[in-house]
C-alpha positions as CSV (number, residue, x, y, z in Angstrom):
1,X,-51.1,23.1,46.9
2,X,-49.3,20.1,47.9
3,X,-46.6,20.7,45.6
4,X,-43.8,22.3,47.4
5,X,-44.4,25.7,48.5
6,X,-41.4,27.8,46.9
7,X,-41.6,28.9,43.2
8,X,-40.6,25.1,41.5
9,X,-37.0,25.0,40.1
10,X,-37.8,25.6,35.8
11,X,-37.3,22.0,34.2
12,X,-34.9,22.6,31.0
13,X,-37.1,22.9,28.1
14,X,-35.8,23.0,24.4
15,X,-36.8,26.5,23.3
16,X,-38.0,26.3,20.1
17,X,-41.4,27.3,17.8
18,X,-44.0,25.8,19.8
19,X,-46.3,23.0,17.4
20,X,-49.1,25.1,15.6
21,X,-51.8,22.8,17.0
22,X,-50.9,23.5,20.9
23,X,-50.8,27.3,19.5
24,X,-54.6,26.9,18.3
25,X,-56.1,24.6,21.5
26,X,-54.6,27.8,23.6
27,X,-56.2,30.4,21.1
28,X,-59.3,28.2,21.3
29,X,-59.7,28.9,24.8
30,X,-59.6,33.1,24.5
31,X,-63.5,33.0,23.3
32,X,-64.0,31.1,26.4
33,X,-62.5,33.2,29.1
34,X,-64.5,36.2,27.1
35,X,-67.7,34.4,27.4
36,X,-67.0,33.5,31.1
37,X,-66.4,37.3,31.5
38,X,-69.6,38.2,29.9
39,X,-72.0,35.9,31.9
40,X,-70.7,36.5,35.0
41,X,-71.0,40.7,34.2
42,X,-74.5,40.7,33.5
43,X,-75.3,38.6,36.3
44,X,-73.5,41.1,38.4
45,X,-73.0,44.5,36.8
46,X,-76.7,43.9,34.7
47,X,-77.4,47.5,32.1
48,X,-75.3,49.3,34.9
49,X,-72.5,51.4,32.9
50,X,-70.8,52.4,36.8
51,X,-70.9,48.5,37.7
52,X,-69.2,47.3,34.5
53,X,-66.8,50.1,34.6
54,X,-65.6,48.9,38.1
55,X,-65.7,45.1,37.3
56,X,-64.7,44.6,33.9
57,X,-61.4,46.0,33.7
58,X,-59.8,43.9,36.6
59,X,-61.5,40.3,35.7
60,X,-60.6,40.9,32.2
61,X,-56.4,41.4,33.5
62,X,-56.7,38.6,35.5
63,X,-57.9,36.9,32.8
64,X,-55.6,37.6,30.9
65,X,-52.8,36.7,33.2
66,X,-54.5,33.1,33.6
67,X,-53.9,33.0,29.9
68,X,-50.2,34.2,29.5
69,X,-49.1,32.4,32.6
70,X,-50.0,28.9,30.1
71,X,-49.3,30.4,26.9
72,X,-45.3,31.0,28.4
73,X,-45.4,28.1,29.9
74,X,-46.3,25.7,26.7
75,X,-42.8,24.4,26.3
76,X,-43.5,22.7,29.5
77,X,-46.3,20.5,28.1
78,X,-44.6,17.2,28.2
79,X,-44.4,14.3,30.4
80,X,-40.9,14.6,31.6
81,X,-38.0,17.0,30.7
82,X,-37.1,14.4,28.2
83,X,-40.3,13.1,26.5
84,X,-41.0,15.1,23.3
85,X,-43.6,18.1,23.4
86,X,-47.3,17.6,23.5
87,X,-49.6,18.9,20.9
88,X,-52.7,18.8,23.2
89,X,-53.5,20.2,26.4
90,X,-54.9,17.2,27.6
91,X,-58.2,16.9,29.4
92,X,-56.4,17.5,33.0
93,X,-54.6,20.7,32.5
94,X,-57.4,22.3,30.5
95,X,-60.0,21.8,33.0
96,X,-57.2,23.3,35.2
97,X,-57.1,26.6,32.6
98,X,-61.1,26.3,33.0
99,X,-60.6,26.4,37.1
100,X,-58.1,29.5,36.4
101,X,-61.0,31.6,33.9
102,X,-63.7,31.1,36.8
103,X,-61.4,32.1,39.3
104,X,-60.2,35.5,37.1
105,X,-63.9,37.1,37.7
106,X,-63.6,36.9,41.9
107,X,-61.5,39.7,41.2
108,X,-63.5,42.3,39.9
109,X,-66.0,41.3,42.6
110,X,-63.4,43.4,45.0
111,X,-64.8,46.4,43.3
112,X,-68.2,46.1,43.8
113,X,-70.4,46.2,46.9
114,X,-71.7,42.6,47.6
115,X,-75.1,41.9,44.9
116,X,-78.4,41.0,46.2
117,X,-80.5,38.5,45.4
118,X,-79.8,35.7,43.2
119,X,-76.3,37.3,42.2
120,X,-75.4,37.4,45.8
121,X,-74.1,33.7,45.1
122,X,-71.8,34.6,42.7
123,X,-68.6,34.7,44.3
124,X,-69.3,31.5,46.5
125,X,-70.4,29.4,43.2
126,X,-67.4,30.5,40.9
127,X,-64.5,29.6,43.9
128,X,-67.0,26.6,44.7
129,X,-67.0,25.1,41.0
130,X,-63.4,26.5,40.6
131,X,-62.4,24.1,43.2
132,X,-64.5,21.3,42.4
133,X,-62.6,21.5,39.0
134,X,-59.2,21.0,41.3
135,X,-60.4,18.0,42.7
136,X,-60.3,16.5,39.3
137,X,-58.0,18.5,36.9
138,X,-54.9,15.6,38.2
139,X,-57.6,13.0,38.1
140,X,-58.3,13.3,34.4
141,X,-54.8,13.6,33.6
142,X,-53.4,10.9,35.1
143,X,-56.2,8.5,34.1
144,X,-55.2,10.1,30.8
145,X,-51.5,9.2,31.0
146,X,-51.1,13.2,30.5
147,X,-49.8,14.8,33.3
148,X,-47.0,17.1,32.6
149,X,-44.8,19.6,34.3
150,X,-47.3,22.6,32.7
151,X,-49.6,20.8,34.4
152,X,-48.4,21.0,37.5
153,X,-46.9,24.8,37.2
154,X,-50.2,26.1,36.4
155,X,-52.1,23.9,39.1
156,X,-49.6,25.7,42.1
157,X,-49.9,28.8,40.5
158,X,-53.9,29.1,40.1
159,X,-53.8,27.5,43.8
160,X,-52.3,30.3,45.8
161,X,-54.2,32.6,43.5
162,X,-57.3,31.3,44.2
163,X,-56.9,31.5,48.0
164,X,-56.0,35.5,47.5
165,X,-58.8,35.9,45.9
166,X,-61.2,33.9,47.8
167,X,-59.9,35.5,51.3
168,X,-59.8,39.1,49.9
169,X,-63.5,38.5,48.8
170,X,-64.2,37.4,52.1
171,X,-62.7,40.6,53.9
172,X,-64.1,42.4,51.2
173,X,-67.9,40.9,52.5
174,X,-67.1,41.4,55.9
175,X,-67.1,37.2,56.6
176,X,-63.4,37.5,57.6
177,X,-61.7,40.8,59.5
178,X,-58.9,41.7,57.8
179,X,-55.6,40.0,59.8
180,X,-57.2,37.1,57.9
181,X,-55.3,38.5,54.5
182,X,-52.2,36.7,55.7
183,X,-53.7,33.6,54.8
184,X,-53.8,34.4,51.3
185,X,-50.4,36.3,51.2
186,X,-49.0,32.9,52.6
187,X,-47.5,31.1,49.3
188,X,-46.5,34.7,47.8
189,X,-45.0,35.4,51.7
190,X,-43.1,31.9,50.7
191,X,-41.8,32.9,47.2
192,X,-40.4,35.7,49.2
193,X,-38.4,34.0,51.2
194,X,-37.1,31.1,48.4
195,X,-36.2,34.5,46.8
196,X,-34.8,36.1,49.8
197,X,-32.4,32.7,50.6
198,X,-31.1,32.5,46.9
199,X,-30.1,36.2,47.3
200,X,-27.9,35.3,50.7
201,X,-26.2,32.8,48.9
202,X,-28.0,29.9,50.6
203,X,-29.5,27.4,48.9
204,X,-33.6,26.2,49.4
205,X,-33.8,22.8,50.5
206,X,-36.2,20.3,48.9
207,X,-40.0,20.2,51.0
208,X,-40.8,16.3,51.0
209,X,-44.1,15.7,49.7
210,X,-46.6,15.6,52.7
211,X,-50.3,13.8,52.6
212,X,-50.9,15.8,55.3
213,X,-50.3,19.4,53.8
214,X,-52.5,18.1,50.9
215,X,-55.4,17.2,53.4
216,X,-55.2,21.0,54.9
217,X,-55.0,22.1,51.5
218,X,-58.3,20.4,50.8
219,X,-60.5,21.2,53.8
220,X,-58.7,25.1,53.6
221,X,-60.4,25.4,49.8
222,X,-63.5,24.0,51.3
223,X,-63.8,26.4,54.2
224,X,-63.2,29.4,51.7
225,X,-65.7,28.5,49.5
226,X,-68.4,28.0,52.4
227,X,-67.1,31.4,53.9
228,X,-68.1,32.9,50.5
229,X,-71.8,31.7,51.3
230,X,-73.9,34.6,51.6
231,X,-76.2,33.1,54.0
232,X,-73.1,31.8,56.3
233,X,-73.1,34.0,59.8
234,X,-70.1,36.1,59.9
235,X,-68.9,35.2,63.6
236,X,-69.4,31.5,62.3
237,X,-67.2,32.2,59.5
238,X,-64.2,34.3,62.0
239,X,-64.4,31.0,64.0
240,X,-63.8,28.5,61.5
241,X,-61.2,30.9,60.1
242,X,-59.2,30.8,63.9
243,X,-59.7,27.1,63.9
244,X,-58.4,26.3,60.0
245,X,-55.5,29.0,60.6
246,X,-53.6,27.0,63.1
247,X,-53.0,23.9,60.8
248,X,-52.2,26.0,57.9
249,X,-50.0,28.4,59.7
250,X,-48.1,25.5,61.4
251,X,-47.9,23.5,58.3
252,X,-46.4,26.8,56.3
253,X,-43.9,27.3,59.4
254,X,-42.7,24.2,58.8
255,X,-42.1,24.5,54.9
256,X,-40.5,27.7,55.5
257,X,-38.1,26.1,58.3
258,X,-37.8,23.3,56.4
259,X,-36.4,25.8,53.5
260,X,-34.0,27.5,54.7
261,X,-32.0,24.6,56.1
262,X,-33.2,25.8,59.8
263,X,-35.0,22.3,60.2
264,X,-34.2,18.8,58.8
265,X,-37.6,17.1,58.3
266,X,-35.1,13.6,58.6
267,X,-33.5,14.2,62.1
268,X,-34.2,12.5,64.8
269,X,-35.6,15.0,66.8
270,X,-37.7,16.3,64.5
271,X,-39.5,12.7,63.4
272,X,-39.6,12.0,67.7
273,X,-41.6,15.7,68.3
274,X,-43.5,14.6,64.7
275,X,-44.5,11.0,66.4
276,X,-45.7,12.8,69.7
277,X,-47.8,15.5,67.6
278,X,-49.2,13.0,65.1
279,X,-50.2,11.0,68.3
280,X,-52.2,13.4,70.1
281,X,-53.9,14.6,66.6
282,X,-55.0,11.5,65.4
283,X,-56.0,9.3,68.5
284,X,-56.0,11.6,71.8
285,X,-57.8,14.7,70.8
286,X,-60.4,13.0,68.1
287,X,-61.5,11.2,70.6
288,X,-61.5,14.3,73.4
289,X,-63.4,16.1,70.5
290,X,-66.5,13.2,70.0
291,X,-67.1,13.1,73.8
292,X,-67.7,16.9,73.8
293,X,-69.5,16.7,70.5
294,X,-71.9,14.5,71.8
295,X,-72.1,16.0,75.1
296,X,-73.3,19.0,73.6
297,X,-75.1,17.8,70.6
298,X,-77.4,14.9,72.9
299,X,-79.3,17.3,74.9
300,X,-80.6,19.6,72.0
301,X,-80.9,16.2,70.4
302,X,-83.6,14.9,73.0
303,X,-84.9,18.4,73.1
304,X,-86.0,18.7,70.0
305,X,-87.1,15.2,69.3
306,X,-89.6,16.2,72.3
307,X,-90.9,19.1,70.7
308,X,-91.2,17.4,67.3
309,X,-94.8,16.8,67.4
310,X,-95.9,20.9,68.5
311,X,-92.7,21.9,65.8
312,X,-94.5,20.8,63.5
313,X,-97.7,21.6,64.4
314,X,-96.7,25.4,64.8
315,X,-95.2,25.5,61.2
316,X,-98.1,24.2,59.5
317,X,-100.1,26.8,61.1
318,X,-97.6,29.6,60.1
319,X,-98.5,28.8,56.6
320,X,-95.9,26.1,56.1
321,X,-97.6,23.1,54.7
322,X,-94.4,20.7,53.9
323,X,-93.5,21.2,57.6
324,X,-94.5,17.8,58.0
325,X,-92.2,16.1,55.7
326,X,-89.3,19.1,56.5
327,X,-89.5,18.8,60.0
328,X,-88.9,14.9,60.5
329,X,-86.6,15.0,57.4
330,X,-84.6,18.0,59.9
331,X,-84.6,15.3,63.1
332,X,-83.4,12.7,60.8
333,X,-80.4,14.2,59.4
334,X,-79.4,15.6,63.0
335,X,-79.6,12.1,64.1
336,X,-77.3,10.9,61.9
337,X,-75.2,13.2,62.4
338,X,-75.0,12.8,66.4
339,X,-74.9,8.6,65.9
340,X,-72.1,9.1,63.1
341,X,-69.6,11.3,64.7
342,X,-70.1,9.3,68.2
343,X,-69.6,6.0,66.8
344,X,-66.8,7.2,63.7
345,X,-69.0,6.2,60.5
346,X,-68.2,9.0,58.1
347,X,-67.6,11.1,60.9
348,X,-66.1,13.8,59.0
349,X,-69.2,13.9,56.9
350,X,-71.4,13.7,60.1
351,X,-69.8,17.1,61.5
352,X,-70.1,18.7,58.2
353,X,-73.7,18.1,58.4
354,X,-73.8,19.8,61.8
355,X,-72.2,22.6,61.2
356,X,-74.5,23.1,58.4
357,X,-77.2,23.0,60.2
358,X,-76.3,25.0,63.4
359,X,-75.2,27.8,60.9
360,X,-78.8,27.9,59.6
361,X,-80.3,28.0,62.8
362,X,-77.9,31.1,63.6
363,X,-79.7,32.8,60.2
364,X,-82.6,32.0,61.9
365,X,-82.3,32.8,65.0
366,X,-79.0,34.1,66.0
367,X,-75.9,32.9,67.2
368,X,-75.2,32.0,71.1
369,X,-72.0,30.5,73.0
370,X,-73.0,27.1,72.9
371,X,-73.6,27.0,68.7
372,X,-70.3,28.6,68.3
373,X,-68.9,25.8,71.2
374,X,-70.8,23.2,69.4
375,X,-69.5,24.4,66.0
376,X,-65.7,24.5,67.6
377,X,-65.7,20.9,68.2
378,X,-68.2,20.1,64.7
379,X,-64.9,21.7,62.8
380,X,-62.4,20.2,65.0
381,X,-63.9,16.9,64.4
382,X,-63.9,18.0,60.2
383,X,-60.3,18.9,60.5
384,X,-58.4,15.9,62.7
385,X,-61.1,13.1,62.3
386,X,-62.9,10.8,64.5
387,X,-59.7,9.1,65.4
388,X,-59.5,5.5,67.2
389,X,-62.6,3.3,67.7
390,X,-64.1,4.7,64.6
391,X,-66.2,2.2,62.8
392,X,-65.9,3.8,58.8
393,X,-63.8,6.7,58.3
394,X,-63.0,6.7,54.6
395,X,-62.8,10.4,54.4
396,X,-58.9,11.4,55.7
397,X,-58.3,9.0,52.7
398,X,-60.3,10.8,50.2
399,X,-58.4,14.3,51.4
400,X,-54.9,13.0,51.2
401,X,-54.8,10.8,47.9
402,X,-54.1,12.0,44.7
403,X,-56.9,11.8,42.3
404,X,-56.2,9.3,39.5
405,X,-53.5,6.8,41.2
406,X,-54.7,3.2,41.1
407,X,-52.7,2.9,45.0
């Protein structure tokens, strides 16, 4: 997604009889997407004829889509517009077309009431490994000295499919209400409107490349695919979803400004409102946001490390005999998390952790207001950082770089 968000202009590409070995590594991959189909249907449809009736049908048309958006797009398999046509896929773009087949059974999901048991997971491991497989489809193809424009079509494409998908399911569960559908309308909402500015007779300006749109990109596939959890509490999931929405929201504002020529990323005005925005993102408010966390975090903290001893204790004697290992391994981890986030050592990481853990106890135990306050400022910290004073903070480098590139 941190391509530019209008449909990209086609590259000129000789049209011609594509090479009969590209033909056959495409064909290859039919068998695949059938056998994709097949796994996931018995793990959620089983010997039902009803289930498979309502699932089948849609996956297999998404499927197929995911396979005739590449096949039309073949003459784009080359470096640039110039180099001559690849015969090979390439090990980047076909774990992209591998991302796109896991993604095409999400949609028969949206026909089915949410599965029990084991299959419950279903929808959150599918987006979960699909995006896991976007985190290094442009590795492997630019360690591979193959990246090409098809490449890149069909990685934007399966991206704002993916997020439909992933937020209808969500609606679908009940993890999201339903206002949240915008988010996954949002690149489709911008095609519109490249579409829309073409037809007035006004032409879309160029969206520089942003680290920072690639970063929200990043942590917005991540929360999706933890929304999708079926343990995650659903006011835990509406929260994160308010919090993630601004970012996106304001980063797609500015794309679509940007687009129609109504903003000029380059003016002066813009880069001095940009400086004072940056600013308060990634040095005020970080550090605003570890105060509070620990502030919050440091009383339950020393609450519980009192009650450690009886915790453990009471669990054994409820019939839990690794309590004593699970316990202390539970105080451990919260520790880390607390002395991470307060000093900045993999602070990102450390608030992950948290929120983790706080959403477990709301399984447990239910939620209150100051586990959803505590999670607020967990997720704020995921999203901007631990800012200044930080000792290791790795991670908002991890988010915006491009898989692959030696600098």
């Amino acid at each position: 997604m941190d391509a530019a968000r209008a449909r990209p202009a086609r590259p000129r590409a000789e049209v011609g009889r594509l090479p009969s070995d590209l033909e056959r590594r495409w064909l290859a991959w039919i068998p695949v997407g059938l056998a994709i189909l097949a796994a996931v249907g018995l793990m959620v449809c089983g010997a039902d004829p009803g289930r498979w009736a309502r699932w089948l049908p849609v996956s297999t048309v998404v499927t197929g889509y995911v396979l005739v958006f590449l096949r039309s797009r073949l003459r784009f398999n080359r470096r640039s517009e110039e180099a001559p046509l690849l015969t090979s896929l390439g090990p980047g773009t076909s774990l992209t077309l591998l991302r796109g087949l896991l993604l095409a059974p999400l949609a028969g999901l949206l026909f089915l009431p949410r599965p029990e048991g084991p299959a419950a997971w279903t929808g959150a491991i599918l987006y979960t490994a699909a995006i896991l497989a976007d985190q290094f489809d442009g590795y492997l193809a630019r360690r591979a000295d193959h990246a090409t424009r098809l490449g890149e079509l069909f990685d934007v494409e399966l991206d704002g499919l993916g997020v439909l998908l992933a937020v209808s399911l969500a609606i679908h569960y009940g993890a999201l209400p339903v206002i949240f559908l915008a988010v996954g309308l949002a690149r489709y909402a911008f095609l519109v409107w490249g579409a829309s500015l073409r037809r007035m007779g006004r032409s879309p300006r160029p969206i520089p490349e942003s680290r920072t749109r690639r970063s929200i990109a990043g942590l917005e596939f991540g929360f999706l695919s933890g929304v999708l959890w079926p343990i995650t509490p659903p006011e835990l999931a509406t929260l994160a979803g308010w919090i993630f929405a601004v970012p996106f929201f304001a980063s797609f504002g500015r794309d679509a400004l940007v687009l129609g020529g109504f903003l000029d990323p380059a003016s002066q005005g813009y880069l001095a409102v940009r400086s004072i925005v940056k600013r308060m993102a990634n040095q005020v408010v970080p550090i605003l946001l570890r105060f509070g966390f620990v502030l919050l975090i440091a009383p339950r903290w020393w609450s519980y490390a009192q009650d450690l001893p009886s915790r453990v204790v009471a669990l054994a004697a409820q019939g839990m005999p690794h309590a004593g290992v699970v316990v202390p391994l539970f105080f451990a981890l919260s520790s880390l998390s607390l002395a991470g986030v307060a000093i900045g050592f993999l602070g990102r990481a450390a608030a992950l952790v948290t929120i983790i853990a706080i959403g477990l106890s709301m399984v447990a135990l239910g939620s209150n207001a100051q586990d959803l306050l505590a999670c607020a400022i967990a997720i704020g910290v995921l999203i901007l950082g631990t800012g200044p004073a930080s000792v290791w903070a790795p991670e908002g480098r991890w988010l915006e770089r491009r898989g692959g590139r030696r600098s």
